[in-house]
N, C-alpha and C positions, 0 to 999 in steps of 0.2 A: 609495593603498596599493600596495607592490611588491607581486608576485608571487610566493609563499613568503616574505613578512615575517612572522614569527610574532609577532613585538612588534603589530607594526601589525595582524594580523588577533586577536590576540584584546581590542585596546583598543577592533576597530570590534566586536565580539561584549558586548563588556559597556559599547558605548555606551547611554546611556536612552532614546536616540531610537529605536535600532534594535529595542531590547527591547520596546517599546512599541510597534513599527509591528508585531512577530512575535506580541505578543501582541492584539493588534488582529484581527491576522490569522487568528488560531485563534480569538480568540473569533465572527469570523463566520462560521466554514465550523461551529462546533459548531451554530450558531445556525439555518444552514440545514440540515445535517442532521437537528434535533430532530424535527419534523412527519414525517420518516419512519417513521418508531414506527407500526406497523399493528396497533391493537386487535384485532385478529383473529389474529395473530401473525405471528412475523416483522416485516421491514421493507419498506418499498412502496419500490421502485425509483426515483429522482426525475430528472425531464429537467433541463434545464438550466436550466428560473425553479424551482426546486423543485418541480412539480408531480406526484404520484405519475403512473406508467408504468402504466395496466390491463394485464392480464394476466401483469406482468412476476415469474418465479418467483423462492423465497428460494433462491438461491444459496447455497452454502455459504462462498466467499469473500467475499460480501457480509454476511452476518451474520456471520463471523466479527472483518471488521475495524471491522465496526460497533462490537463491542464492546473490539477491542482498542484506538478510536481512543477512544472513551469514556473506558475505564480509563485512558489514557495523559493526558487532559485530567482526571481527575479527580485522579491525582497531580498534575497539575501545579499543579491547584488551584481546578479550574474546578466551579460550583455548577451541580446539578440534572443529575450525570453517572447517580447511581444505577439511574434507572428504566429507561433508555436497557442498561445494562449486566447489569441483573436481566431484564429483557427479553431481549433475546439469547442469555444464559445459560441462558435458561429453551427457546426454542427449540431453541439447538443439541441439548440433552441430549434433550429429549423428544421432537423431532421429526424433527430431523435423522438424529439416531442409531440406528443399523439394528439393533434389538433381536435377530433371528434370527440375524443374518449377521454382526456385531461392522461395528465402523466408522460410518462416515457418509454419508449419500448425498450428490452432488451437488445437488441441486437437488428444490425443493416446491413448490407451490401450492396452496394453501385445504389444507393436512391430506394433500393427493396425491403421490406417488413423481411427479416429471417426470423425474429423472435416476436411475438406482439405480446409476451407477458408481461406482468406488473409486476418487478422485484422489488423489495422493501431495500435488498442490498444494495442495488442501482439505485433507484432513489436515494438512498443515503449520502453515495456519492455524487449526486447532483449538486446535493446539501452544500459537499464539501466544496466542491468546483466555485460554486456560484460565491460563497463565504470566502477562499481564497482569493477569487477573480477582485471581490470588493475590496480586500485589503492592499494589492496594490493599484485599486484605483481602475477596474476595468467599466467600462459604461454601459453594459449591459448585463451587469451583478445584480443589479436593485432588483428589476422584473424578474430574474431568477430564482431571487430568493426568494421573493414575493411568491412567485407560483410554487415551487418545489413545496416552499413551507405548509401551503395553505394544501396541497399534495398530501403530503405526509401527516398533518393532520386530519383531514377530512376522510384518507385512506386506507392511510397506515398504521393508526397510533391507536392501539388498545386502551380503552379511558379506562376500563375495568382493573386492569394489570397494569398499567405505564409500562408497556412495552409496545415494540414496533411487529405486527403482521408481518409474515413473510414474502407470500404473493398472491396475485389476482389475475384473472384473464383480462384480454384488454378492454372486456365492458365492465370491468370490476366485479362480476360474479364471482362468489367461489371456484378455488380449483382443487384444495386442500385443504385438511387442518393442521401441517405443520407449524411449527413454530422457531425460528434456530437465533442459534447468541450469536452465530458470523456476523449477521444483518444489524442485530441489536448492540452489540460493540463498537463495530464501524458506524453505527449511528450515533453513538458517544463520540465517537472521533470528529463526524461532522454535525453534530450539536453544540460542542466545546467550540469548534471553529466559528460557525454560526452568532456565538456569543461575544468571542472576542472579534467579528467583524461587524459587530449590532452593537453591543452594550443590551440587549434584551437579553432579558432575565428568564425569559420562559425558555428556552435551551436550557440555558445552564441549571434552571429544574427539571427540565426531562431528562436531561444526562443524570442529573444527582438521582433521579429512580432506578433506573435501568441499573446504573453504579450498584445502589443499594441492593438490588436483585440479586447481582450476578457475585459482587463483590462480597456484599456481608452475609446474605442468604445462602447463596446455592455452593460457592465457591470451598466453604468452609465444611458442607455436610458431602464431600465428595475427595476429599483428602487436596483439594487446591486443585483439582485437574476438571476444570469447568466440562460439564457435558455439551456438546455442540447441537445436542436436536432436543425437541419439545412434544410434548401433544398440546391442544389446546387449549388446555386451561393449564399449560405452563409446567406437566408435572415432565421430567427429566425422562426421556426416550432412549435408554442404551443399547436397544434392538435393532435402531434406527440405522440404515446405510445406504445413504444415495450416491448423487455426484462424486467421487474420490477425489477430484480439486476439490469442489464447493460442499460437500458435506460427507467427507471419510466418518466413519461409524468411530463411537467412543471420541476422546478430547484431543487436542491439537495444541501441543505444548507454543507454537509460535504464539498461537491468539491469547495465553498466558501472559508472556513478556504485552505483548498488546495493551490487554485492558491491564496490566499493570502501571503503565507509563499511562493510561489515561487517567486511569484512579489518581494518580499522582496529581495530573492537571488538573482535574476537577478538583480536589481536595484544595490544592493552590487559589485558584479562583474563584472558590467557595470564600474563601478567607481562613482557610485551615483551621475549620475543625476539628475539636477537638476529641475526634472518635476513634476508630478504629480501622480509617481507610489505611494507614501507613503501614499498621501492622498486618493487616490482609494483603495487600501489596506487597511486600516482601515476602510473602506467603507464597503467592503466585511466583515471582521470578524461581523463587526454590524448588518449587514443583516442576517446574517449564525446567528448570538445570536437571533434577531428577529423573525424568520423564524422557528430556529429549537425547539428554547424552548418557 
């Protein structure tokens, strides 16, 4: 197949061989994440044979995409997603969420606070859990979205910049002035989701900013290799090196390919405009092939 054949890439997308090797595919990663389900609640962490990780806490990005992977396989059609999804649902709201101080904690163990920060990241993924949970129909999506939303506005969301805050302690005082595109990416991921399980149009304008930012602003004056940290008033930190999961110094060719499939979405359910998102997005995957291999 050429390279930009669109004929040819969407005959090899609705081949049956292909469809059947992606569906193969997902039905074994559901398959090995099932046995993660920790009757005591939450999810057990699993090494690489499946085997739960002792001591490892419920993260909040962890249960979060527990269930938005769940939900996502149960649209698609997959059997025995429920309990896996009522599970999660059930944690995030009761245990995760910081009934004195509003929000979510980062991180639990057995019923304990291990982490009591405010992540913009984890919140995002609430966004997405609770936006997933509604599109197949879960019965306690509405109040999540309800609360997350009104979360991330009131907490997280730079009116100044239209971009999402990083973190906060868990009486919401400062604890930095970082600023990072992880958070703010994956917050287009569960903004976009957000919209298509609302029909509400304020998502899919906070997404079209952030987009704007990263896509047509930053993305271009840095050769396509997004910088991953910020100071606070947004200017590009290449100095910056924390976390090496959560924030390796300089750009992260994955999160690339990322906000380029989201740009895409957004662009779609914008009604495709007629700008500049598509060829910035092709920008990005080239950089991310560049870069990563």
């Amino acid at each position: 197949m050429a390279v930009g054949d669109i004929n040819s890439a969407e005959q090899w997308m609705n081949d049956p061989r292909h469809r059947a090797a992606l569906a193969h595919d997902a039905q074994r990663h559901l398959d090995f994440f099932r046995p993660s389900l920790d009757p005591s609640g939450g999810f057990f962490v699993l090494d690489n044979h499946g085997t739960p990780i002792n001591g490892a806490p419920n993260e909040i990005h962890w249960v979060t995409r527990m269930v938005h992977s769940f939900a996502l396989a149960k649209a698609w059609g997959a059997a025995d997603c429920d309990a896996m999804i009522d599970h999660g649902m059930y944690y995030i709201w009761n245990v995760l969420r910081d009934d004195q101080h509003g929000g979510y904690f980062a991180a639990m163990r057995d019923g304990q606070i291990v982490d009591d920060t405010k992540l913009g990241y984890g919140h995002v993924f609430v966004l997405l859990a609770a936006s997933s949970a509604k599109m197949v129909g879960h019965p306690d999506a509405d109040r999540m979205l309800t609360d997350i939303t009104q979360v991330l506005m009131d907490r997280f969301w730079d009116q100044d910049h239209g971009l999402f805050y990083d973190e906060f302690a868990r009486d919401w005082s400062p604890i930095s002035s970082y600023r990072g595109y992880n958070s703010n990416m994956h917050g287009v991921e569960a903004l976009l989701a957000a919209y298509e399980a609302t029909g509400d149009a304020m998502y899919l304008s906070k997404a079209g900013g952030i987009i704007d930012f990263f896509v047509h602003k930053i993305a271009p004056q840095h050769a396509y290799a997004v910088p991953e940290h910020y100071t606070a008033d947004w200017t590009p930190d290449l100095a910056y090196e924390g976390n090496p999961m959560f924030r390796p110094r300089g750009t992260t060719p994955g999160h690339s390919f990322e906000l380029a499939r989201l740009a895409i979405q957004w662009w779609d359910l914008a009604g495709r405009p007629a700008d500049e998102t598509l060829t910035h997005a092709r920008a990005l995957v080239d950089a991310a092939y560049r870069d990563g291999w």
